[in-house]
C-alpha positions in Angstrom: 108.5 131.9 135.9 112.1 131.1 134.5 114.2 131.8 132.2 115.1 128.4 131.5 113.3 125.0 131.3 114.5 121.9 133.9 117.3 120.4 131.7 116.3 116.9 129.7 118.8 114.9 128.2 118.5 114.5 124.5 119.5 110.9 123.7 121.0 110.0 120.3 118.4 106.9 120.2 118.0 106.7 115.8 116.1 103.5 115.0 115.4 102.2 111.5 112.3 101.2 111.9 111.1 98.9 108.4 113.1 101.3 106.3 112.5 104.4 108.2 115.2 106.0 110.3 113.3 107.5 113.7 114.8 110.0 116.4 113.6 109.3 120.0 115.5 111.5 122.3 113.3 111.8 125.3 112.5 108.0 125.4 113.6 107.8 129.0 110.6 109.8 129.9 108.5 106.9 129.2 109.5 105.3 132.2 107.9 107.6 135.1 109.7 105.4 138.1 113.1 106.6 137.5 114.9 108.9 139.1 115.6 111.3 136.4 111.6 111.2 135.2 110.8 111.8 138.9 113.2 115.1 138.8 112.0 116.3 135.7 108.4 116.0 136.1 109.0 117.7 139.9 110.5 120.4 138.6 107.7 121.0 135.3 105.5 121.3 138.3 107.3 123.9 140.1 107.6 125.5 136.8 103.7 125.2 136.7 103.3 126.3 140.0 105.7 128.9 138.9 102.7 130.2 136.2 100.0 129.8 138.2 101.2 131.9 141.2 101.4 134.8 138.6 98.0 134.5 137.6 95.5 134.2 140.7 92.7 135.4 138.6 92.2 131.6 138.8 90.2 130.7 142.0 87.7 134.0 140.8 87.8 132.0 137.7 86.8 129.0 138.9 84.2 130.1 141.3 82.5 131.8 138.3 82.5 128.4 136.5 81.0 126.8 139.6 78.3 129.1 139.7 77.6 128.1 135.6 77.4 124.5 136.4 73.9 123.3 136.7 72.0 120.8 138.3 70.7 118.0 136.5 68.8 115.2 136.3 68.2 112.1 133.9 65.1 110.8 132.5 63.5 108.1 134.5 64.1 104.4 134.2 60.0 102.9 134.8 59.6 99.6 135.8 56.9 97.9 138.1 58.0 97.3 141.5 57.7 94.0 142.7 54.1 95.2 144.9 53.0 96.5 141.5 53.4 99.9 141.6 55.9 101.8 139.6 59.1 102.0 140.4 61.5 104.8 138.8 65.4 105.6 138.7 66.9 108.2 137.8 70.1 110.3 138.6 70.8 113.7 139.9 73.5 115.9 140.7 72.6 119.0 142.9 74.5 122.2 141.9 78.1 122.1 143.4 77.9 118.5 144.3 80.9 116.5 143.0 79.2 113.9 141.6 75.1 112.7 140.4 73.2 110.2 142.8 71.3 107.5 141.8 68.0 107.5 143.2 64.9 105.4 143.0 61.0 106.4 144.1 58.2 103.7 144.2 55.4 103.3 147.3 57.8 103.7 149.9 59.0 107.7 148.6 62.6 108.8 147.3 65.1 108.0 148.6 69.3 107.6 147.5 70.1 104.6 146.2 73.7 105.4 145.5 75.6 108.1 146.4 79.7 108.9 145.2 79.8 111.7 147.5 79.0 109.7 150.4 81.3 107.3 149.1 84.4 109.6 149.4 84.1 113.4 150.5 87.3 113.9 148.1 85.3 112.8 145.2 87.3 110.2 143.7 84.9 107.3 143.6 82.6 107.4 140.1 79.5 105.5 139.5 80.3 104.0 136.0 77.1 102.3 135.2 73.9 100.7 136.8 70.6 98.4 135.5 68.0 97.3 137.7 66.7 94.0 137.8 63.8 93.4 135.0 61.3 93.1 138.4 63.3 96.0 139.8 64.0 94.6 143.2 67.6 94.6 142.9 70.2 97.1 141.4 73.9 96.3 139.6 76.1 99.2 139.7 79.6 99.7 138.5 82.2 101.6 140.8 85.4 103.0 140.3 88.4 105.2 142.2 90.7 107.4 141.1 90.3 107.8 137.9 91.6 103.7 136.7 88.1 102.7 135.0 88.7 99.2 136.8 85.2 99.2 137.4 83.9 96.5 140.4 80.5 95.2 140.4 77.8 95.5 143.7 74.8 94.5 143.5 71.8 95.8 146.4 68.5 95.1 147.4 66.2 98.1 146.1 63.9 98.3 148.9 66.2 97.8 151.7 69.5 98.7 150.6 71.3 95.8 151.9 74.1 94.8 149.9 73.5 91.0 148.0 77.4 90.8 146.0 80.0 92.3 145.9 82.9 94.1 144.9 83.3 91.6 141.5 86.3 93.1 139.3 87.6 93.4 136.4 84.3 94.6 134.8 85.7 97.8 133.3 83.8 98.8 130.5 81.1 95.6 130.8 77.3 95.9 130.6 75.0 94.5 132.6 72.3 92.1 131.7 70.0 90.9 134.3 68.0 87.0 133.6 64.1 87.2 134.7 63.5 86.5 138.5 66.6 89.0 139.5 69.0 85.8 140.8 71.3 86.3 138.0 73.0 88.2 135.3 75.1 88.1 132.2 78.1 90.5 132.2 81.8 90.9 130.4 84.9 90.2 132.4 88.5 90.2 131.8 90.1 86.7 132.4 92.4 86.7 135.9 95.9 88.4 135.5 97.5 84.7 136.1 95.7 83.4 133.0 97.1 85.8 130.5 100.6 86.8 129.4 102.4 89.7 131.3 101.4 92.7 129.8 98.2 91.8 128.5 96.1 92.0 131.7 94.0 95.2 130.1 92.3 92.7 127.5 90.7 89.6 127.0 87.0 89.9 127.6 84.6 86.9 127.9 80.6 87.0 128.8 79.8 85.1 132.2 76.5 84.3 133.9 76.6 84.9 137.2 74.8 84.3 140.2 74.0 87.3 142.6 76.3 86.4 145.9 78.3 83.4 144.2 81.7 83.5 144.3 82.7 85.2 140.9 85.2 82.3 140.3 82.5 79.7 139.6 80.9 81.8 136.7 79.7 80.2 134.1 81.4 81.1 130.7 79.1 81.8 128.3 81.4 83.0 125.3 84.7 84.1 124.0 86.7 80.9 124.1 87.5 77.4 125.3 84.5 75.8 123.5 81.9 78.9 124.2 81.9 80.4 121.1 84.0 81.4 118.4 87.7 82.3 120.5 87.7 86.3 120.1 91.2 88.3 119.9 92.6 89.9 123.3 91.6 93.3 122.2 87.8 92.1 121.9 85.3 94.5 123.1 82.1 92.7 124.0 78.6 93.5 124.1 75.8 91.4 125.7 71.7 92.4 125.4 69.5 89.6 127.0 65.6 89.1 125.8 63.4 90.1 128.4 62.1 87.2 129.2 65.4 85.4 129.0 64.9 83.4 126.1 67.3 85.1 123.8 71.0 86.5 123.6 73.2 88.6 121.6 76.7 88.9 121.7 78.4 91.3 120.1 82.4 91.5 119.3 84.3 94.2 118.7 88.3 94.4 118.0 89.1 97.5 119.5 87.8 100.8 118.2 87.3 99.2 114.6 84.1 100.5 112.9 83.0 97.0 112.4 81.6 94.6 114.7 81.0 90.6 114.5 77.2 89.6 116.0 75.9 86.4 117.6 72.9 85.1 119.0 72.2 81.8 121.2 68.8 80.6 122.3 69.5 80.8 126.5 69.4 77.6 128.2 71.2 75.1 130.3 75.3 73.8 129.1 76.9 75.5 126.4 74.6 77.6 124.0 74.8 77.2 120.3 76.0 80.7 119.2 74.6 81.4 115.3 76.2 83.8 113.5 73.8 87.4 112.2 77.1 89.0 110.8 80.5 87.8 110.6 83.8 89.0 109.1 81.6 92.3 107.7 82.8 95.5 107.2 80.0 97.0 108.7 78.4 97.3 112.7 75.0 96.5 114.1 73.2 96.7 117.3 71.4 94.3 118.9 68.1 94.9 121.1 65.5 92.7 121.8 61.9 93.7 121.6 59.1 92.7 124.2 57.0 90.5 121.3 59.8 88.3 120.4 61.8 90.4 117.7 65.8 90.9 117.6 65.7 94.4 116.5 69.5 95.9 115.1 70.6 99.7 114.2 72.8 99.1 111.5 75.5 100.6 108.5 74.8 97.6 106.7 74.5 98.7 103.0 73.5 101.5 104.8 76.4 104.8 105.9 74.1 106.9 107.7 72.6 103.6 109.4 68.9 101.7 109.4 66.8 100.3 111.4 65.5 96.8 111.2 63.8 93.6 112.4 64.3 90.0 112.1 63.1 86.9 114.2 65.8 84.9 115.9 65.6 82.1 114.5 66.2 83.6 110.5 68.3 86.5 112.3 70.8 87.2 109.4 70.7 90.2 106.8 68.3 87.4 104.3 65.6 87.6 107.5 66.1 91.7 107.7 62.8 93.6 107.4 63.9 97.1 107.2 61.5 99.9 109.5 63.0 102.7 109.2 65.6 103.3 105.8 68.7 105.4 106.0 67.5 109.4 106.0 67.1 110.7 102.4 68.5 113.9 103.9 71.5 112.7 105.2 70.9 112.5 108.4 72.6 110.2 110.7 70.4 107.3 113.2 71.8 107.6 116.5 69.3 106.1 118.7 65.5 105.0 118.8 62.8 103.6 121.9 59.9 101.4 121.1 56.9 103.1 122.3 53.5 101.0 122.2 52.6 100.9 118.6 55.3 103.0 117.9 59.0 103.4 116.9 60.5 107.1 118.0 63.7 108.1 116.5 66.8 110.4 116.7 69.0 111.4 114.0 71.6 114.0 113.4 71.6 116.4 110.5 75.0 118.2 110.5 75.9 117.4 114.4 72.0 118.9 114.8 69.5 117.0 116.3 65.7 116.0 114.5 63.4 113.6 116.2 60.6 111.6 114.2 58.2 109.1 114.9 57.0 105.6 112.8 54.8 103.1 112.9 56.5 100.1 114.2 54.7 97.4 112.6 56.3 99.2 108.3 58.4 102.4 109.5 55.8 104.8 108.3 56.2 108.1 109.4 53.8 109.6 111.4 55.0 112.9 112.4 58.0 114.9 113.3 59.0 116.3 116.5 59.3 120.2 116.8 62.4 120.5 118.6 63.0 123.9 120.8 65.5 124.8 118.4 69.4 123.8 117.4 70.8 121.5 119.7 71.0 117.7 120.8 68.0 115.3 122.0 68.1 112.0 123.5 65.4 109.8 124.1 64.6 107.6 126.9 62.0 104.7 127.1 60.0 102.6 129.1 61.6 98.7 129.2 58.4 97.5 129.3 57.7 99.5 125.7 54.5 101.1 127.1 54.2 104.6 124.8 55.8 106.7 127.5 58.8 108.5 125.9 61.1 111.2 127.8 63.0 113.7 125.6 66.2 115.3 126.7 67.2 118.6 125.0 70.7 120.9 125.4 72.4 123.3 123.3 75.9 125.3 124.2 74.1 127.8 126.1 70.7 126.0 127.5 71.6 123.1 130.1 70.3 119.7 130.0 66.5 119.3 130.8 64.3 116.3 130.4 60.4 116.6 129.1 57.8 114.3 128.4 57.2 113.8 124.6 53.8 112.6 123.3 54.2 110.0 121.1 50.7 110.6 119.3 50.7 114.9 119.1 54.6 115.0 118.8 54.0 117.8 121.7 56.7 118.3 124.2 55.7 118.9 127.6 57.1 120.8 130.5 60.7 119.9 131.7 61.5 117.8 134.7 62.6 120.1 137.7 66.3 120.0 138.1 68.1 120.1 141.3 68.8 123.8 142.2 66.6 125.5 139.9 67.5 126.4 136.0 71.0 128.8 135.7 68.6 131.3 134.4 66.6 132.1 136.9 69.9 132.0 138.9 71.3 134.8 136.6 73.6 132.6 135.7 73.1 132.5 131.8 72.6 136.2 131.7 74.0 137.7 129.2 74.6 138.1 125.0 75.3 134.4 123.7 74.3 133.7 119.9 75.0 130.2 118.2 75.1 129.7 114.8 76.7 127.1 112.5 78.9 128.3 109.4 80.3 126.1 106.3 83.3 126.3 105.2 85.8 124.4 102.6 88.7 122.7 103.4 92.3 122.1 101.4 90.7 119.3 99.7 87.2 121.2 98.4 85.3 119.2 101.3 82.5 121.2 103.3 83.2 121.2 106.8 80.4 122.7 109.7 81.9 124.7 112.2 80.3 125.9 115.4 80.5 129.6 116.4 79.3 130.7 119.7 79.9 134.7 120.4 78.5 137.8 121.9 77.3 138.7 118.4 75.6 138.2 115.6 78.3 138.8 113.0 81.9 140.5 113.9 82.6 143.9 114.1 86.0 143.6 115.6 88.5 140.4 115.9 88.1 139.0 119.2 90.2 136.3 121.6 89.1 133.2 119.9 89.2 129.3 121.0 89.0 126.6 118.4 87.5 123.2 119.7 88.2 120.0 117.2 88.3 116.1 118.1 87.7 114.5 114.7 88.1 110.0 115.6 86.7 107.5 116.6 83.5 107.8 114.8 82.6 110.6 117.7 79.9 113.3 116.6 80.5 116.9 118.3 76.9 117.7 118.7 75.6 120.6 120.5 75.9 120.4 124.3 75.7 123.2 127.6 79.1 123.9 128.8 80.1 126.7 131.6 83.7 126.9 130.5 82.3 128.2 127.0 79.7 130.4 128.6 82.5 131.8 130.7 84.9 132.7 127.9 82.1 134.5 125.6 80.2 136.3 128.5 83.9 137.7 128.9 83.5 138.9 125.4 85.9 136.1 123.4 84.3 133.8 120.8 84.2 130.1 120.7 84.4 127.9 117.9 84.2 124.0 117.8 84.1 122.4 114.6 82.7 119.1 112.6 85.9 117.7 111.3 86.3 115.0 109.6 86.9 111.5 111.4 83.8 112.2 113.8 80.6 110.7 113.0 78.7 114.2 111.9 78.0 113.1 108.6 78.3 109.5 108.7 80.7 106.3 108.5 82.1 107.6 105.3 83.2 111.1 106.9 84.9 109.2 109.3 86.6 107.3 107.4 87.8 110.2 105.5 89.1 110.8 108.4 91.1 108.0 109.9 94.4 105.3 108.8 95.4 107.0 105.6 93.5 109.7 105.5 94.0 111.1 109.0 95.8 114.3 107.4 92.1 115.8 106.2 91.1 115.9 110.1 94.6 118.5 110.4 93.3 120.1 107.5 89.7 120.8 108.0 90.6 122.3 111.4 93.6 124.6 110.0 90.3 125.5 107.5 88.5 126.4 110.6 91.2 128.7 112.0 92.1 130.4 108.8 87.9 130.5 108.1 88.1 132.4 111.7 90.4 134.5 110.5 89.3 135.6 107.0 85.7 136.3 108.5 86.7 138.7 110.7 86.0 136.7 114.3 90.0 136.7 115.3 93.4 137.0 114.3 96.1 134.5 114.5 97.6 136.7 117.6 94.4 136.2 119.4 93.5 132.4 118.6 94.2 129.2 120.8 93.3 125.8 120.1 92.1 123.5 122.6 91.5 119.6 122.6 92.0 116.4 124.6 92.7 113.0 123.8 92.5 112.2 120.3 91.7 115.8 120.2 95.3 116.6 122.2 96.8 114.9 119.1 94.7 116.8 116.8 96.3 120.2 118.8 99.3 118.5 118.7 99.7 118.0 115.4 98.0 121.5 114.4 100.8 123.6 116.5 103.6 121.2 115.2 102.5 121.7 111.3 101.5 125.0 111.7 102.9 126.8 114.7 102.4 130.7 113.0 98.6 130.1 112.8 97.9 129.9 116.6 98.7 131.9 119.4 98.1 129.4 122.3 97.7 125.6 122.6 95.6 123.7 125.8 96.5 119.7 124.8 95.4 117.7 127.3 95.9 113.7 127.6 97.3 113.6 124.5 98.6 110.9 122.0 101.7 112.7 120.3 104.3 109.9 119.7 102.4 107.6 117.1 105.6 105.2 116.6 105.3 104.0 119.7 101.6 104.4 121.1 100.6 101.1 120.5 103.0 99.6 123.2 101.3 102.2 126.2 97.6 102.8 127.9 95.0 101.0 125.7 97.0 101.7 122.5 96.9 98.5 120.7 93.2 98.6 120.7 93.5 101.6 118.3 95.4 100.5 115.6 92.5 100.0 112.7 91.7 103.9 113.8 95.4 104.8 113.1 97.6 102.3 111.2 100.0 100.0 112.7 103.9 100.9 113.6 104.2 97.1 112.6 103.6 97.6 108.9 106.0 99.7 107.1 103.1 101.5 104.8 101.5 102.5 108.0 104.4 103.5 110.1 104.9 105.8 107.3 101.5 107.4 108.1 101.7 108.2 111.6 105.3 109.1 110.9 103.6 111.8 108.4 102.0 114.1 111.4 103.1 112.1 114.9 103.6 115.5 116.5 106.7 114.0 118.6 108.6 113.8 115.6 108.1 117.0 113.9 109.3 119.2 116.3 111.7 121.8 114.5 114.6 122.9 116.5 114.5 127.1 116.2 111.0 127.7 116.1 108.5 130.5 117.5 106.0 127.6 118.6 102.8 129.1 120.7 102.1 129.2 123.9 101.2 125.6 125.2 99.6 124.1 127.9 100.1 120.3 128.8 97.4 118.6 130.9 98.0 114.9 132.2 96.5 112.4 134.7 98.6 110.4 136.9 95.3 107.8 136.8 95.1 107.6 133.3 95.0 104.2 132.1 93.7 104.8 128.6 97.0 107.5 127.2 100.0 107.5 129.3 100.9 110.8 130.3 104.8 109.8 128.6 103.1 111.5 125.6 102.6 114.8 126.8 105.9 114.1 128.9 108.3 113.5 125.7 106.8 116.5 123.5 107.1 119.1 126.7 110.2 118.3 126.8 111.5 118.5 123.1 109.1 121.7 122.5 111.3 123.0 125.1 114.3 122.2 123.6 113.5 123.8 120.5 110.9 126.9 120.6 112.5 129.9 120.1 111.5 132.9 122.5 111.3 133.9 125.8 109.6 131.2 127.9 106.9 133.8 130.0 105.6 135.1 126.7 105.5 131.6 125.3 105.7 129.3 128.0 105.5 125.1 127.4 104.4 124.0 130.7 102.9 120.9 132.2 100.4 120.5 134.8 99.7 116.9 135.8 97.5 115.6 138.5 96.9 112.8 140.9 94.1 110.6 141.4 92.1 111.3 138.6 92.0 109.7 135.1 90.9 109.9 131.4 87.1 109.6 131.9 84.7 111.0 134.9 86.1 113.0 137.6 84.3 115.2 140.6 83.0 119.1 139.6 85.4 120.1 141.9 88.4 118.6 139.8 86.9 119.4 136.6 86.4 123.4 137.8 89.8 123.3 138.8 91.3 121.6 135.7 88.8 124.2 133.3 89.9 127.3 135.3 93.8 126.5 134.7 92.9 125.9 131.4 90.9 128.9 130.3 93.1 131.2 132.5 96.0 129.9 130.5 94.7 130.8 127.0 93.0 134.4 128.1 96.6 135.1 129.6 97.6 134.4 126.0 95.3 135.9 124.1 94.2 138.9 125.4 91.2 138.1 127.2 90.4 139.0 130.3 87.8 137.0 132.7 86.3 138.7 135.3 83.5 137.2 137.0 80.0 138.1 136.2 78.4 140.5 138.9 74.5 139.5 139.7 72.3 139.8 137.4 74.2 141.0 134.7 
């Protein structure tokens, strides 16, 4: 490496900012076209390059994490063909293949209906989401490149392939809701750059019906302004679910990431529809689905945290007209997810980020039975659209990969799994090897009991051991039990992984994530310092041998652990990360963010993300950890500035010699915040792990056969 970090000017930009004065030195790293932001982020990647040459344990390492990525497959999509047959889709992504195809079987045999890799050998093209026609003759898919999200719409002819529209943009994020008869849909666009202010072209959603291979301009405009509906702020998210016989509609409207959401329904029909509102201006969410017999069915928080399921008729489709089927869990569990099944109702909850599966009688709720899962881990359930009692179960934990199994409805028995694409890792050898799970509680600063995670090559410890600790804790996201080779990797190597339930996710429900966010952001920093110093009183690791590790909201959760606490951790992997909360807001999707974090714009709320922005707690003098920076020149959701602007003023003031405690950035091209090819994410995971063993004492040497 170097002894010395590319030089970056420290500006004397001081702002008062509503009453508080704010230091932004590094600002002109914001701007990634000028010249000086072009030489400094060349020369952090020679200085990354730099790193990585020393350390070509790398491409062994990443071949070993190829070999512990599985095949897999979905559970299949049954519908019948328009001949009268069935007609299944499904995806699946063959072992070492960059991304899953989307295939479909019916009379005629298997056969690809869409395939990435096809699409682009380099892997840069991702299929973002796909519904079949209600008859199942024609498939909508959603396609992006390079990481942007800026998803365009095709639409094909299932049987021959032949392509009936497309590319229709500006559909990132947009469901897809086909109209009986397969000659038209209902989807959410974003209005054309030219109609919206500069700057705003990200936002401002609105729900069209459109015609397969009509020009997109003459959609009809079924809500969000201008007379159709109730006019929705730029930041709207919007949700569209269509009765299957295309009598019905529900709209849902979301500002942002807010957990709350506004819900309206419209008979369907010719000229503007009259939109009644179910819930307005409530600060709680629901979920619309409509049922086969006529219902409007909603998953809601309602006067319920952990959520409820209930039914309603659409024409008395407020909370008066609410018959409740299944009640919130009397054990705390959360409702993530249900299928109508025949006379049946099959749920999924989460108890503690673990998974427990039930099923009712859909006409009261009653429970019939419930489902004896393989163990502790995460299900999913898939159903027929047609509600016909056919039920698939998918099933993972950290160290079993995703499999899909029929699940009888009436026994609760689970049959044998699908076959996946390569064989199982197993009987591969791959997941040979010592690899216990188990869950641990601990306290944090506040008294509150936070679950943590623990996957090692033992039981209990009997000597401290290279540790990772895993934390994301927003956005209402649960961190529930899931396969993953880089963990299997790290603990077959002998260290000890650790991801824990903070607060801020969805573990527990609503209220533990709201514990965790605006105001009360500072217990997600302290339930994961409980984690490490739990790690470390029990024995598993000492603060010389643990790194923390997370991404996104997670990369400011690292962020703000190594800048409040830098003596507690050896090495840091922060990867698109928000870490300047002043001005986060004004980049990326920011401003659709701001009821997760607070506002810069009020002066109470500037004073909370002043209170742990990592950006602006960085201590001139001081031993910080190792740290790893990893951005994505396609990244449309955080700007890479972030992770740009804290390199650079880490650099400026850790204390040490740079190869024992190195700040370094690697960025890369063409990918972005969301899905990316196996190849890339090998690569990324390799540079990553490699990284923290070289820090804390771990050594990763590929697994010989068998063993």
């Amino acid at each position: 490496m170097t002894d010395s970090y590319p030089p970056a000017e420290r500006q004397t930009i001081v702002e008062d900012l509503l009453g508080h004065r704010v230091a932004d030195p590094y600002r002109w790293l914001e701007d990634e076209s000028t010249e000086a932001t072009k030489a400094w982020s060349a020369a952090e990647d020679d200085l990354w390059a730099s790193w990585a040459a020393r350390h070509p344990e790398r491409e062994a390492l990443a071949e070993r994490l190829m070999e512990l990525v599985p095949g897999v497959r979905s559970a299949p999509l049954v519908l019948d063909s328009p001949t009268g047959g069935p007609r299944r889709f499904w995806t699946e992504r063959a072992p070492r293949r960059d991304h899953g195809v989307l295939w479909v079987a019916d009379e005629a045999g298997a056969r690809p209906l869409v395939d990435p890799n096809a699409l682009d050998p380099d892997g840069k093209i991702t299929l973002d989401g796909w519904a079949p026609s209600i008859e199942g003759d024609r498939l909508a898919y959603l396609l992006s490149s390079g990481g942007d999200e800026e998803a365009r719409l095709w639409i094909v002819d299932v049987a021959t392939g032949d392509v009936l529209d497309g590319p229709v943009d500006r559909l990132r994020y947009s469901p897809l809701a086909w109209l009986p008869g397969g000659e038209e849909l209902l989807y959410v666009r974003r209005l054309a750059p030219e109609a919206v202010p500069d700057g705003e072209e990200m936002y401002h959603r609105r729900v069209w019906r459109h015609r397969v291979g009509a020009d997109p301009g003459g959609d009809e405009l079924l809500f969000g302004g201008d007379g159709r509906g109730p006019d929705v702020d730029k930041t709207a998210y919007l949700g569209v679910d269509v009765a299957r016989d295309g009598s019905w509609a529900a709209v849902t409207v979301e500002l942002g990431t807010a957990p709350r959401n506004d819900l309206y329904v419209a008979a369907l029909g010719a000229g503007p529809l009259d939109w009644q509102p179910v819930l307005v201006g409530v600060d709680a969410q629901a979920w619309p689905a409509w049922d086969n017999r006529g219902a409007l069915w909603l998953l809601t928080d309602l006067d319920a945290p952990r959520r409820r399921l209930v039914r309603a008729a659409p024409e008395r489709p407020g909370p008066d007209g609410w018959a409740e089927i299944v009640g919130e869990d009397p054990d705390g569990g959360v409702l993530e997810s249900y299928v109508l099944a025949g006379d049946d109702v099959v749920v999924a909850r989460t108890r503690h980020a673990l998974s427990a599966v039930s099923v009712h009688a859909r006409d009261d709720g009653a429970k019939r039975l419930d489902v004896a899962l393989p163990g502790a881990g995460t299900a999913d359930l898939t159903g027929r659209p047609d509600e016909q009692p056919e039920v698939w179960l998918g099933w993972t934990t950290y160290a079993a990969p995703y499999a899909v199994a029929p699940l009888d409805v009436t026994t609760g028995a689970i049959g044998e799994p699908l076959p996946t694409p390569g064989g199982s890792p197993a009987a591969r050898n791959q997941t040979t090897g010592v690899v216990i799970s188990q869950q641990l509680t601990y306290r944090s600063a506040d008294g509150t009991e936070v679950r943590m995670t623990v996957i090692a090559p033992e039981a209990s410890p009997t000597a401290p051991r290279p540790t990772v600790l895993y934390g994301y804790g927003g956005f209402n996201i649960s961190l529930t039990p899931a396969y993953s080779s880089s963990i299997l990797a790290w603990v077959q190597a002998g260290g000890v992984w650790a991801v824990a339930n903070l607060r801020g996710g969805s573990e527990e429900g609503e209220p533990w994530h709201r514990d965790g966010m605006r105001e009360h952001k500072h217990h997600v920093f302290e339930d994961f310092e409980a984690a490490a110093d739990t790690l470390v009183a029990e024995g598993w690791t000492t603060p010389g041998q643990l790194g923390i590790m997370g991404g996104s909201n997670g990369g400011l959760l690292v962020g703000a652990a190594l800048t409040r606490s830098p003596e507690r951790y050896r090495a840091v992997v922060c990867s698109a990360p928000l870490l300047d909360m002043v001005r986060y807001e004004q980049f990326g999707l920011g401003a659709t963010w701001n009821d997760e974090f607070g506002t810069a714009a009020d002066p109470t709320e500037l004073g909370w993300l002043l209170s742990y922005s990592p950006y602006h707690h960085v201590v001139e003098g001081t031993r910080y950890p190792a740290v790893l920076f990893t951005v994505f020149d396609g990244d449309t959701r955080v700007d890479p500035l972030h992770a740009r602007k804290l390199a650079a003023a880490l650099q400026w003031a850790t204390r040490g010699d740079p190869d024992d405690r190195p700040v370094v950035l690697r960025r890369e091209a063409d990918v972005g915040h969301g899905a990316r090819s196996i190849r890339r994410t090998v690569d990324l995971v390799a540079d990553e792990l490699a990284f923290l063993a070289a820090h804390l004492g771990l050594t990763l040497a590929p697994a010989t056969p068998g063993g």
